[in-house]
mmCIF file as gemmi writes it, N, C-alpha and C atoms, coordinates in Angstrom:
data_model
loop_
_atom_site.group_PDB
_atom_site.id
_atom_site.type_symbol
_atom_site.label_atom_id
_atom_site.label_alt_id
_atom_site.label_comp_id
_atom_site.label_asym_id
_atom_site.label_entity_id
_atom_site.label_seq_id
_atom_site.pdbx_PDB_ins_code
_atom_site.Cartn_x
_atom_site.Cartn_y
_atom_site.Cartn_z
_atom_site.occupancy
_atom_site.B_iso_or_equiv
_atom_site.pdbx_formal_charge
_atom_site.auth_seq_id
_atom_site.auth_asym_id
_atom_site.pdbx_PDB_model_num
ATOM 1 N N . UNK Axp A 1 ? 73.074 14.746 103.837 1 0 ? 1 A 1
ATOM 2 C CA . UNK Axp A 1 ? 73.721 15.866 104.463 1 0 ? 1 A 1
ATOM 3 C C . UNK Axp A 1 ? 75.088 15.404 104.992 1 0 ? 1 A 1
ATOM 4 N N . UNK Axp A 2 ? 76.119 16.036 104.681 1 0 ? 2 A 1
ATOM 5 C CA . UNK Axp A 2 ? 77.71 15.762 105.213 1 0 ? 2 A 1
ATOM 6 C C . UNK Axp A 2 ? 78.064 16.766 105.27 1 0 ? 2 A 1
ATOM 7 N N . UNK Axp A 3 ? 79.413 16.877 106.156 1 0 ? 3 A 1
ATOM 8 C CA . UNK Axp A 3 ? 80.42 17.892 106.408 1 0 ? 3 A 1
ATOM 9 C C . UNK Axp A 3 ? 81.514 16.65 106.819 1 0 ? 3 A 1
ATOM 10 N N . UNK Axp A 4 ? 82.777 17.099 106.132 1 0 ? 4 A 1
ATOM 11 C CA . UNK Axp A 4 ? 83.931 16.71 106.949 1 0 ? 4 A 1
ATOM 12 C C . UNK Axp A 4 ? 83.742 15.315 107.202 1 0 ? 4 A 1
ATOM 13 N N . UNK Axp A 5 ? 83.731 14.157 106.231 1 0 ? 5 A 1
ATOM 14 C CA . UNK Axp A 5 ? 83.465 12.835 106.68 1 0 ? 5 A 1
ATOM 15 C C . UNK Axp A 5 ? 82.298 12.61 107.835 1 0 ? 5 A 1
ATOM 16 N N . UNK Axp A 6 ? 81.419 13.467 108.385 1 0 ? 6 A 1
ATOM 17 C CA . UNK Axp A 6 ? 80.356 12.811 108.782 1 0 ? 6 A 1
ATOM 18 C C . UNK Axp A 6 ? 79.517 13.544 108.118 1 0 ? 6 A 1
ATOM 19 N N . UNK Axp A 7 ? 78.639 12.871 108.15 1 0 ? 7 A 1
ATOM 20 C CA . UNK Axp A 7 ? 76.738 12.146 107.718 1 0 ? 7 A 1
ATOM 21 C C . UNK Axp A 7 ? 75.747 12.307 108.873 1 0 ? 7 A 1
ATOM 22 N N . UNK Axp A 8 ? 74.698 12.793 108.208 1 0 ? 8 A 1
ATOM 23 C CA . UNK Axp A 8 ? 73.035 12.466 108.969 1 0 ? 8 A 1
ATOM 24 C C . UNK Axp A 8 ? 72.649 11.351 108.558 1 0 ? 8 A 1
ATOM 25 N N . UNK Axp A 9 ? 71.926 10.629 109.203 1 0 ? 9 A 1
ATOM 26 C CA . UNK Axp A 9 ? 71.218 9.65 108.548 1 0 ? 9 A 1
ATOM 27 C C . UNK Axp A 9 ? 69.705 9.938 109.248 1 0 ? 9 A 1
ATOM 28 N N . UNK Axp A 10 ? 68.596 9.858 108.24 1 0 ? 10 A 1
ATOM 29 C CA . UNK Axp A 10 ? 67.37 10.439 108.681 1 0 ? 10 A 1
ATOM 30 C C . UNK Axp A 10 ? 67.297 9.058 109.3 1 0 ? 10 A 1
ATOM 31 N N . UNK Axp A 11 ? 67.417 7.944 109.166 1 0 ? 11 A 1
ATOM 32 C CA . UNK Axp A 11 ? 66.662 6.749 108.862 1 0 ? 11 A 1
ATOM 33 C C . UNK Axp A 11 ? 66.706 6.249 110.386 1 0 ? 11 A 1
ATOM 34 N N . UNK Axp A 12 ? 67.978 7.267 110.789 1 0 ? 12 A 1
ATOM 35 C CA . UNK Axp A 12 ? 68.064 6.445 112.484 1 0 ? 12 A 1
ATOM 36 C C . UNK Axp A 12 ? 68.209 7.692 113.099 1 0 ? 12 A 1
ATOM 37 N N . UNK Axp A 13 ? 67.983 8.731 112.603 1 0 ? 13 A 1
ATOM 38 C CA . UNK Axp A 13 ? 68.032 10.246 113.439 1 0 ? 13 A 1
ATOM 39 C C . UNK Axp A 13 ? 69.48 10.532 114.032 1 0 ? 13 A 1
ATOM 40 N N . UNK Axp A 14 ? 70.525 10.039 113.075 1 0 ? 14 A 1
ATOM 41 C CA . UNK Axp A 14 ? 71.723 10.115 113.652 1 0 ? 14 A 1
ATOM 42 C C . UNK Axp A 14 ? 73.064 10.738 113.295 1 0 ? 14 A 1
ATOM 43 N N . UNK Axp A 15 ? 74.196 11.06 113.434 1 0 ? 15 A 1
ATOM 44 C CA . UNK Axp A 15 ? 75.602 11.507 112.586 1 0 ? 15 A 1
ATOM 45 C C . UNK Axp A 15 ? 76.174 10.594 113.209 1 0 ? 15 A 1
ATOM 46 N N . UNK Axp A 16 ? 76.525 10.127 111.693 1 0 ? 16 A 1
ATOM 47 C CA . UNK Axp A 16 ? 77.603 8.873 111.1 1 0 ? 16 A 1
ATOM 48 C C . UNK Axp A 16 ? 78.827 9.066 110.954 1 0 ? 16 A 1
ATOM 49 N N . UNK Axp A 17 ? 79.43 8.717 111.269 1 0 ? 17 A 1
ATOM 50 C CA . UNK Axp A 17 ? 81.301 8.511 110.33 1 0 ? 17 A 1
ATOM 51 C C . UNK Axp A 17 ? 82.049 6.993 110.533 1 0 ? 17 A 1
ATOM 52 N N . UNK Axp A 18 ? 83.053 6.962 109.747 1 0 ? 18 A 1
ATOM 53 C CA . UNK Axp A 18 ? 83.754 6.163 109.914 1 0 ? 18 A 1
ATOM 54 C C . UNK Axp A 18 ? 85.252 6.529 111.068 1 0 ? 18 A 1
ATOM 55 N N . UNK Axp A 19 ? 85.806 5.854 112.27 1 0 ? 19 A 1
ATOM 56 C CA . UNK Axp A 19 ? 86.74 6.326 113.014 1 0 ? 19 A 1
ATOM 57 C C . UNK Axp A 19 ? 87.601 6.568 112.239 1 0 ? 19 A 1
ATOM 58 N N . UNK Axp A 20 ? 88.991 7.003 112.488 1 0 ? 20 A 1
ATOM 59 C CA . UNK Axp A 20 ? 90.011 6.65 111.815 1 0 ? 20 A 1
ATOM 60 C C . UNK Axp A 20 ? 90.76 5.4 111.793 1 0 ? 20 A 1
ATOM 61 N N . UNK Axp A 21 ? 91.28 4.721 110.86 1 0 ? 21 A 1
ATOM 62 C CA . UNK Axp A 21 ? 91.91 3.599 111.111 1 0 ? 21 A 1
ATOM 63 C C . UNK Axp A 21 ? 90.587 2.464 111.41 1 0 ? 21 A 1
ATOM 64 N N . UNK Axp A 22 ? 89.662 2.449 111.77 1 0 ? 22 A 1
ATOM 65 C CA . UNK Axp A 22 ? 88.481 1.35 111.694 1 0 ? 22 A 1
ATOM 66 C C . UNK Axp A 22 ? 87.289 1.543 110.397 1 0 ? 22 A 1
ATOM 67 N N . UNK Axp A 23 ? 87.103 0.485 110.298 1 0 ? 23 A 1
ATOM 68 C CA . UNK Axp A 23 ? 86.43 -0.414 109.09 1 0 ? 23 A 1
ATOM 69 C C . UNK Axp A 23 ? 84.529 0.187 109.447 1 0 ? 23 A 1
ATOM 70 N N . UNK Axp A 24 ? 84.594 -0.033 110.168 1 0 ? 24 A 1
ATOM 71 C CA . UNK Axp A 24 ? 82.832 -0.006 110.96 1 0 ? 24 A 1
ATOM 72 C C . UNK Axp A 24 ? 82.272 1.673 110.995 1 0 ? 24 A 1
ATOM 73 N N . UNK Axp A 25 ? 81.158 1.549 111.295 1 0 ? 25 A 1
ATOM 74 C CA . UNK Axp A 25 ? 80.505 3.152 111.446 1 0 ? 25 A 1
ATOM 75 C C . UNK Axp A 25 ? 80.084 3.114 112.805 1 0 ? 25 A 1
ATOM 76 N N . UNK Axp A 26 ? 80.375 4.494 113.087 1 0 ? 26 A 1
ATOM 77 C CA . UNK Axp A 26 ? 80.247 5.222 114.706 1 0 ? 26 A 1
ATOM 78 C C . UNK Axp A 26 ? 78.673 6.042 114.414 1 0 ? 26 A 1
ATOM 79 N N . UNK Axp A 27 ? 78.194 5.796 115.383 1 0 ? 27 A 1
ATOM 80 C CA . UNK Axp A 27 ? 76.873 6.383 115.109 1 0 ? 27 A 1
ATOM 81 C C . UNK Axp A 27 ? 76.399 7.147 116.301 1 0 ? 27 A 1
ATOM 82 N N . UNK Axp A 28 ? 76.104 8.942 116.189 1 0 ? 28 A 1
ATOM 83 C CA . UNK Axp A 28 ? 75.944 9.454 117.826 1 0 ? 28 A 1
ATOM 84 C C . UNK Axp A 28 ? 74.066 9.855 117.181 1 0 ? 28 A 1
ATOM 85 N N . UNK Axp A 29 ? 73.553 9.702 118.176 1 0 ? 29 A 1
ATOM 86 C CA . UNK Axp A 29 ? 71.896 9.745 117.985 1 0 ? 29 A 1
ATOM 87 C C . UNK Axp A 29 ? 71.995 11.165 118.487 1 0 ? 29 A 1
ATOM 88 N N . UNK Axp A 30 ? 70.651 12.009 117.596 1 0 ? 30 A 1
ATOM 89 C CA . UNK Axp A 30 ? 70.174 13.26 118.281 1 0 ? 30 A 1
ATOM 90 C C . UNK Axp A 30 ? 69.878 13.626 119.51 1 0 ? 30 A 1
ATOM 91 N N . UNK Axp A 31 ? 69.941 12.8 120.622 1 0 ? 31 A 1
ATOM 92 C CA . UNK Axp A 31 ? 69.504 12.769 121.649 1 0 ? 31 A 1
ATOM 93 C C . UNK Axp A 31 ? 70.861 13.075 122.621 1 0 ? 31 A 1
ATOM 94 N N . UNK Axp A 32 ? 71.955 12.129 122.138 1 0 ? 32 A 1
ATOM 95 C CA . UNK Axp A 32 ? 73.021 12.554 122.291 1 0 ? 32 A 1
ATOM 96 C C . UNK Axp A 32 ? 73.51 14.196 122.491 1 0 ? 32 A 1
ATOM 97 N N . UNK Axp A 33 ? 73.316 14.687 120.934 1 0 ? 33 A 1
ATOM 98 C CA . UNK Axp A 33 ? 73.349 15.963 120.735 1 0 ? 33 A 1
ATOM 99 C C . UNK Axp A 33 ? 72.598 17.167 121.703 1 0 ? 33 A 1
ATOM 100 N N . UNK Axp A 34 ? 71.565 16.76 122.227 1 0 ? 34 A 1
ATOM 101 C CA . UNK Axp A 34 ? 70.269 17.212 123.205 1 0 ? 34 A 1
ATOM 102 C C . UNK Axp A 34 ? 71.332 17.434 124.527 1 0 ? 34 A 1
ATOM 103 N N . UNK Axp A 35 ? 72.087 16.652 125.495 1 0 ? 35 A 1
ATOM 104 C CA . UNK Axp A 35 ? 73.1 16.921 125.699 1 0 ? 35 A 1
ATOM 105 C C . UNK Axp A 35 ? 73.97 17.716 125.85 1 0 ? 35 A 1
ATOM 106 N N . UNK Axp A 36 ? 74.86 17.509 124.845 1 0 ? 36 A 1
ATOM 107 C CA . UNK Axp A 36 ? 75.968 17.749 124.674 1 0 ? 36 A 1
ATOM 108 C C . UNK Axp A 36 ? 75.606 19.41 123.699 1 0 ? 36 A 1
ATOM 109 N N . UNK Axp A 37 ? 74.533 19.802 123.014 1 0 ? 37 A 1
ATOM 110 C CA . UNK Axp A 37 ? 74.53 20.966 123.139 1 0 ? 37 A 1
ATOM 111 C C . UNK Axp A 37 ? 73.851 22.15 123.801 1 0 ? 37 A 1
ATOM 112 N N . UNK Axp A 38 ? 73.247 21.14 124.852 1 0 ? 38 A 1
ATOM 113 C CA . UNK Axp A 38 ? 72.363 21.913 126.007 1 0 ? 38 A 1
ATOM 114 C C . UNK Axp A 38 ? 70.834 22.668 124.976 1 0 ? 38 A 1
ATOM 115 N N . UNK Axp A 39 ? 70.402 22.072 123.88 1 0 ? 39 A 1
ATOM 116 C CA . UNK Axp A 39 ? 69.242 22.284 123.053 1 0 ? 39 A 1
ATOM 117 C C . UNK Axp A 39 ? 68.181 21.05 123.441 1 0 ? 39 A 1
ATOM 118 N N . UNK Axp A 40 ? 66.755 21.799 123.007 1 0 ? 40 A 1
ATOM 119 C CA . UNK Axp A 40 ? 65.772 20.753 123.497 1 0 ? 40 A 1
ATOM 120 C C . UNK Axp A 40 ? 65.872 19.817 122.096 1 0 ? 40 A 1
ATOM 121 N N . UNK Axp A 41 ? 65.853 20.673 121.097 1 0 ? 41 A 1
ATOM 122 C CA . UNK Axp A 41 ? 65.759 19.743 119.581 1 0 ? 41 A 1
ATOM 123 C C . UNK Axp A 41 ? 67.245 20.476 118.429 1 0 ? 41 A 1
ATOM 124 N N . UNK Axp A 42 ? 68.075 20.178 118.737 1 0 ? 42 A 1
ATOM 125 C CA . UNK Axp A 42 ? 69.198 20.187 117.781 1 0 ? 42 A 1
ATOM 126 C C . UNK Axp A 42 ? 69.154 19.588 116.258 1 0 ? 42 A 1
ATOM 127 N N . UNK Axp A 43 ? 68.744 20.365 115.598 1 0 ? 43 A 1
ATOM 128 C CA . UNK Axp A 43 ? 68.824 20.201 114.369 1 0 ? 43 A 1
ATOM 129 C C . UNK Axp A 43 ? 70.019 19.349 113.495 1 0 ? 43 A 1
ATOM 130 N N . UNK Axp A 44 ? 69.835 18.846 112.252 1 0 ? 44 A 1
ATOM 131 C CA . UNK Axp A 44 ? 70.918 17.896 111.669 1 0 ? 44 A 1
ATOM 132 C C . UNK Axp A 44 ? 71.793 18.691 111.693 1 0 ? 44 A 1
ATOM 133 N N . UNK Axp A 45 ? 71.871 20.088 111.431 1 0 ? 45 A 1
ATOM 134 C CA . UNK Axp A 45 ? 73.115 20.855 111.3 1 0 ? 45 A 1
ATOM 135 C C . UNK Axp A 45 ? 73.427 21.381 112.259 1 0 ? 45 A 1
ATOM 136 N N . UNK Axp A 46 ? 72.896 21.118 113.162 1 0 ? 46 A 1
ATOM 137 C CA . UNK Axp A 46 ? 73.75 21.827 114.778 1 0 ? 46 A 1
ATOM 138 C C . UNK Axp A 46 ? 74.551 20.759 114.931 1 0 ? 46 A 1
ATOM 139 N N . UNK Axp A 47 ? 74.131 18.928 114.566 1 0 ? 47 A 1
ATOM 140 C CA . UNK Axp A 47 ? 75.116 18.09 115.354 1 0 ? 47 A 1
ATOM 141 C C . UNK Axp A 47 ? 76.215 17.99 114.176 1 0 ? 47 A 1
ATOM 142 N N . UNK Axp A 48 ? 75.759 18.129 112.993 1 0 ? 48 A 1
ATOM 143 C CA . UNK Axp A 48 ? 76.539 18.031 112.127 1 0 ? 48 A 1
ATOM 144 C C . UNK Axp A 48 ? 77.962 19.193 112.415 1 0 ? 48 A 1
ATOM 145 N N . UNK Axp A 49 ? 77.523 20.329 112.765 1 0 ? 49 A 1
ATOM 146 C CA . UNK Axp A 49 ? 78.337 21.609 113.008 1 0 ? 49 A 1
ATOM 147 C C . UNK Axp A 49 ? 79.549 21.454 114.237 1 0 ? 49 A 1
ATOM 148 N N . UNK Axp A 50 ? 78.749 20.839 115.547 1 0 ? 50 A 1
ATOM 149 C CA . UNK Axp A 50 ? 78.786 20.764 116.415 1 0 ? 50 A 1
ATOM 150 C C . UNK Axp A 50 ? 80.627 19.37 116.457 1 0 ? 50 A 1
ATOM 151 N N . UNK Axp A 51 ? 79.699 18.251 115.574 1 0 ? 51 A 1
ATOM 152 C CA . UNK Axp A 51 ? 80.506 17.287 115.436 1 0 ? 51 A 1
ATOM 153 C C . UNK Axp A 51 ? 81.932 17.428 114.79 1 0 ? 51 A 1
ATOM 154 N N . UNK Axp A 52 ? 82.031 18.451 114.087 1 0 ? 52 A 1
ATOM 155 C CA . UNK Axp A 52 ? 82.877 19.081 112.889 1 0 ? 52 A 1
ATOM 156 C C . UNK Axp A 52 ? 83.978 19.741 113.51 1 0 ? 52 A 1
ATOM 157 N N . UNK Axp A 53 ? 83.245 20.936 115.084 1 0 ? 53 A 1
ATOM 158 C CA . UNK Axp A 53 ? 84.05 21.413 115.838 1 0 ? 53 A 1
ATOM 159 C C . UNK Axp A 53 ? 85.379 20.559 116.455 1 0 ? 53 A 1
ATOM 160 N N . UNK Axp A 54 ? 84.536 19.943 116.898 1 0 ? 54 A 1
ATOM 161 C CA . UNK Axp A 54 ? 85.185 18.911 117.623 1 0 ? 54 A 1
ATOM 162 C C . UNK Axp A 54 ? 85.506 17.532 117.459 1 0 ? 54 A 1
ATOM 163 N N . UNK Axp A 55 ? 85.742 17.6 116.088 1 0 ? 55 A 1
ATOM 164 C CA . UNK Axp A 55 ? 86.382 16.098 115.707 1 0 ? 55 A 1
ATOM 165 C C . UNK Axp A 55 ? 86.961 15.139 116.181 1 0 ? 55 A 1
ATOM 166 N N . UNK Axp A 56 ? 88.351 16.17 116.817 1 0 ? 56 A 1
ATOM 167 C CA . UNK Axp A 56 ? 89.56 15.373 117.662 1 0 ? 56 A 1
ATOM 168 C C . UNK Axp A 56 ? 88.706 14.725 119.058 1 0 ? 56 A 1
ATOM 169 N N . UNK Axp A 57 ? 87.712 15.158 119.466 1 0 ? 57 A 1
ATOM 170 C CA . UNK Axp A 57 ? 87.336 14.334 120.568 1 0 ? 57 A 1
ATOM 171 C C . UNK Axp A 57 ? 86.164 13.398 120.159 1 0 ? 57 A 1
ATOM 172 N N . UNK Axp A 58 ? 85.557 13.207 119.132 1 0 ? 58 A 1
ATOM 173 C CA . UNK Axp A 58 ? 84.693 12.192 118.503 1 0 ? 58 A 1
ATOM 174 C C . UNK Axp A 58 ? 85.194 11.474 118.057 1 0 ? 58 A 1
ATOM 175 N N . UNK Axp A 59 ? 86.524 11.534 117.116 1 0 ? 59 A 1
ATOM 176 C CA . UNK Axp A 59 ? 87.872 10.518 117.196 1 0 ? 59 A 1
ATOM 177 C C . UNK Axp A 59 ? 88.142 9.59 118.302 1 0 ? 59 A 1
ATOM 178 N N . UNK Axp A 60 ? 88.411 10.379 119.075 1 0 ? 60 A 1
ATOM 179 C CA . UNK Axp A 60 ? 88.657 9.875 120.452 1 0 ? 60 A 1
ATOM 180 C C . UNK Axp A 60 ? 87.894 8.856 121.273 1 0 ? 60 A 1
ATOM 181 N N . UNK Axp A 61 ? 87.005 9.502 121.377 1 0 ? 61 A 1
ATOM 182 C CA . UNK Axp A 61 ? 85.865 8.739 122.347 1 0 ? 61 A 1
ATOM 183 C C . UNK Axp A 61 ? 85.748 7.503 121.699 1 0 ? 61 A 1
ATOM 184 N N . UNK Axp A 62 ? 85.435 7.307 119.998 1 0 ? 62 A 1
ATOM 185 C CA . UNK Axp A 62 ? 85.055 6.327 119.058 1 0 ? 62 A 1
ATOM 186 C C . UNK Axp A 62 ? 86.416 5.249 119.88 1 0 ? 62 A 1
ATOM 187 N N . UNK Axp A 63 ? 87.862 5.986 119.413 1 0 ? 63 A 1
ATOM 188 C CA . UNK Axp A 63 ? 88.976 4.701 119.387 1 0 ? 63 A 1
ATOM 189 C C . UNK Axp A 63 ? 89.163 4.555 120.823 1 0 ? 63 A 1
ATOM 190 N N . UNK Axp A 64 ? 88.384 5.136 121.91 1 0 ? 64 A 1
ATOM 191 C CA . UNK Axp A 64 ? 88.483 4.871 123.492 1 0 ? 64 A 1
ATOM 192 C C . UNK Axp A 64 ? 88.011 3.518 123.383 1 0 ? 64 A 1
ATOM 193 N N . UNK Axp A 65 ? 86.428 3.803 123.223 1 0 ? 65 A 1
ATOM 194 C CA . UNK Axp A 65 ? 85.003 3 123.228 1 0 ? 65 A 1
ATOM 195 C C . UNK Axp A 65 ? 85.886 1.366 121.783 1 0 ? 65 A 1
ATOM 196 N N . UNK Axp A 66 ? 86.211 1.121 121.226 1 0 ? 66 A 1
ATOM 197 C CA . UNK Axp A 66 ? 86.671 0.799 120.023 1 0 ? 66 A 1
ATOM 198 C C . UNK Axp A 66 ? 87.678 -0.652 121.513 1 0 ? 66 A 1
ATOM 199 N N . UNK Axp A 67 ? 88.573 0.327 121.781 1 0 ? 67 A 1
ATOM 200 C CA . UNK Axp A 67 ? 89.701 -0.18 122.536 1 0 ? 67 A 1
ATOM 201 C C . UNK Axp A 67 ? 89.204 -0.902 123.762 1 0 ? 67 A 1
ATOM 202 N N . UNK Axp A 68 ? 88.433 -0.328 124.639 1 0 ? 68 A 1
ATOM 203 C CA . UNK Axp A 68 ? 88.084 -0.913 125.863 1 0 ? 68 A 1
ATOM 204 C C . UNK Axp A 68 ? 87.058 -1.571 125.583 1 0 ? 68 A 1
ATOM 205 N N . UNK Axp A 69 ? 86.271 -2.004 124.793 1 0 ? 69 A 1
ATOM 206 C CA . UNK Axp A 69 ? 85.173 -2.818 124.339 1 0 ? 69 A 1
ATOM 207 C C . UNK Axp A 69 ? 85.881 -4.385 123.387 1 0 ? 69 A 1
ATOM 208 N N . UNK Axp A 70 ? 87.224 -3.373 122.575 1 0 ? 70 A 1
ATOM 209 C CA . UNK Axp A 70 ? 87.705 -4.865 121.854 1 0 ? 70 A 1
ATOM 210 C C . UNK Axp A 70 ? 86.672 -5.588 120.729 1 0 ? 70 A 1
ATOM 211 N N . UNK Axp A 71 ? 86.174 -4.104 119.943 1 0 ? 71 A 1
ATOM 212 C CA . UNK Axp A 71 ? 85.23 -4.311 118.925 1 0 ? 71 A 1
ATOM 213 C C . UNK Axp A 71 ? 86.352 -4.759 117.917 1 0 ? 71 A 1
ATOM 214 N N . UNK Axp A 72 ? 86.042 -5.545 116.671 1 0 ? 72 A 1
ATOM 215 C CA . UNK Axp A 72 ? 86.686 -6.293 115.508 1 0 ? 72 A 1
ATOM 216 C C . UNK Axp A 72 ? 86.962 -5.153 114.853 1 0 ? 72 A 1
ATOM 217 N N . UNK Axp A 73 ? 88.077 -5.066 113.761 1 0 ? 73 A 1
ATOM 218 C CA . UNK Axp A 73 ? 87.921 -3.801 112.648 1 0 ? 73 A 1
ATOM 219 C C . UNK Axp A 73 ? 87.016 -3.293 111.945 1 0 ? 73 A 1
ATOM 220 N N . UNK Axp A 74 ? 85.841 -3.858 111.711 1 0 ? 74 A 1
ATOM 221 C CA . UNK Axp A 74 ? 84.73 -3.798 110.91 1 0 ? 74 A 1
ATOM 222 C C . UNK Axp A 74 ? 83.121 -3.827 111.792 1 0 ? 74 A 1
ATOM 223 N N . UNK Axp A 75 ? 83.215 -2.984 113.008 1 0 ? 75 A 1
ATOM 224 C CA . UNK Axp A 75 ? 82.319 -3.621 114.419 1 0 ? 75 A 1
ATOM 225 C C . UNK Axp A 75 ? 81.709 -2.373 113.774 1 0 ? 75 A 1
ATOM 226 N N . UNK Axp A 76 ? 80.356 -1.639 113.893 1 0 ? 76 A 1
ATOM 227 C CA . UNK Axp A 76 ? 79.756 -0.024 114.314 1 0 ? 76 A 1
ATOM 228 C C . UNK Axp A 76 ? 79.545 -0.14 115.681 1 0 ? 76 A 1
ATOM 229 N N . UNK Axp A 77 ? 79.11 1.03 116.406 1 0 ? 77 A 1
ATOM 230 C CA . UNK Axp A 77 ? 79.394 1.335 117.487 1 0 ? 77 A 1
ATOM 231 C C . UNK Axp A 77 ? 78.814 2.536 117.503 1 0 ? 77 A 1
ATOM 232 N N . UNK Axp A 78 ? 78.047 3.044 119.011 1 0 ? 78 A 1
ATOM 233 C CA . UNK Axp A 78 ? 77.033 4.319 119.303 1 0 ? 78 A 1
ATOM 234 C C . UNK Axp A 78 ? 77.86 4.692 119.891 1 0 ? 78 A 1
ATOM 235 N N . UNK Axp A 79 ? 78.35 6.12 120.342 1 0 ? 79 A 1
ATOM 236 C CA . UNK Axp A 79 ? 79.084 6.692 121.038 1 0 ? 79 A 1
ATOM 237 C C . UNK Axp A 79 ? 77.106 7.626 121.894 1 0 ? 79 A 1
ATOM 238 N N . UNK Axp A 80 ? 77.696 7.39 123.046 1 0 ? 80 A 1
ATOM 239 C CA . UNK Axp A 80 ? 76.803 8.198 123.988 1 0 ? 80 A 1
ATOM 240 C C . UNK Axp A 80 ? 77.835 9.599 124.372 1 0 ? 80 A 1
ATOM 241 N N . UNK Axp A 81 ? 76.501 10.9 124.748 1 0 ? 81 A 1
ATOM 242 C CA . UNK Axp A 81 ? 77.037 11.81 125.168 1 0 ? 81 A 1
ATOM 243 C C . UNK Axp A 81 ? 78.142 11.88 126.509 1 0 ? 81 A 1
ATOM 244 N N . UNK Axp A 82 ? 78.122 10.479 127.291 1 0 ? 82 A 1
ATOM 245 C CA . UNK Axp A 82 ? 79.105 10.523 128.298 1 0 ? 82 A 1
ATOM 246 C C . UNK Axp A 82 ? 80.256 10.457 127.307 1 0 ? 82 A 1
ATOM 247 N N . UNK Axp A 83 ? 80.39 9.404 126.456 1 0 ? 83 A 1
ATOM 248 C CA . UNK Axp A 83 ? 81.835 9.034 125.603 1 0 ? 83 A 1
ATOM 249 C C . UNK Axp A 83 ? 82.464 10.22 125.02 1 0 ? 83 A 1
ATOM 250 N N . UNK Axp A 84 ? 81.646 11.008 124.828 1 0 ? 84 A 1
ATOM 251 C CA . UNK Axp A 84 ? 82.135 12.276 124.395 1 0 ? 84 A 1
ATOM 252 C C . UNK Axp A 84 ? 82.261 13.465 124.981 1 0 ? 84 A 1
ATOM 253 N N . UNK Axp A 85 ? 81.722 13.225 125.659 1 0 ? 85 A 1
ATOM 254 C CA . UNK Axp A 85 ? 82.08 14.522 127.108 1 0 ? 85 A 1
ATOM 255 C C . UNK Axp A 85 ? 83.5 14.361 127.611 1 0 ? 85 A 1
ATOM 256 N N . UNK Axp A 86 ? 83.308 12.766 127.544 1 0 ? 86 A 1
ATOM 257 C CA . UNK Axp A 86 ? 84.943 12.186 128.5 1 0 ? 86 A 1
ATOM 258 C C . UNK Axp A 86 ? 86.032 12.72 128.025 1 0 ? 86 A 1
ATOM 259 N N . UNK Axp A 87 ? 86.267 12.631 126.432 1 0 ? 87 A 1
ATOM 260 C CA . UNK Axp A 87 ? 86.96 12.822 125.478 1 0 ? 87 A 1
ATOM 261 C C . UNK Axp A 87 ? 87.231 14.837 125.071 1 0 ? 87 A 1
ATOM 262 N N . UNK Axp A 88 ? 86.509 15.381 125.501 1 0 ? 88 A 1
ATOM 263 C CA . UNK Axp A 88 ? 86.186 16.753 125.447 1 0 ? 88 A 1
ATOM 264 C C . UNK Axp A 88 ? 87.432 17.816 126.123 1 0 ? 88 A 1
């Protein structure tokens, strides 16, 4: 399942992408989504939908989290629903 450069991945219950400009994959868990869309069980296509809306701040949060952590070009990385709230 994709939209717009991100991905579900069943395997970790999650939406994937690559940041811009970094090598590595950003990974936000459904639980995240639980959150950030005020749902008890958010479906792949609510976060998928959800994530799509709001790109420019999942961008964000990723090259925040990316920057103040001082991950390598090629690092993955979980963005939590705070990282993306921040960014919102």
């Amino acid at each position: 399942m994709t939209a717009d450069g991100l991905s579900w991945r069943d395997d970790i219950d999650a939406l994937v992408f690559r940041p811009a400009g970094h090598g590595g994959w950003c990974a936000v868990h459904r639980l995240a989504f639980r959150a950030l869309l005020g749902l008890r069980e958010p479906t792949p296509e609510d976060c998928l939908a959800h994530a799509a809306a709001h790109r420019p701040a999942f961008e964000a949060a990723a090259a925040g989290k990316i920057a103040r952590r001082g991950y390598g070009a090629a690092a993955s990385l979980h963005l939590t629903s705070r990282d993306i709230e921040r960014a919102l």
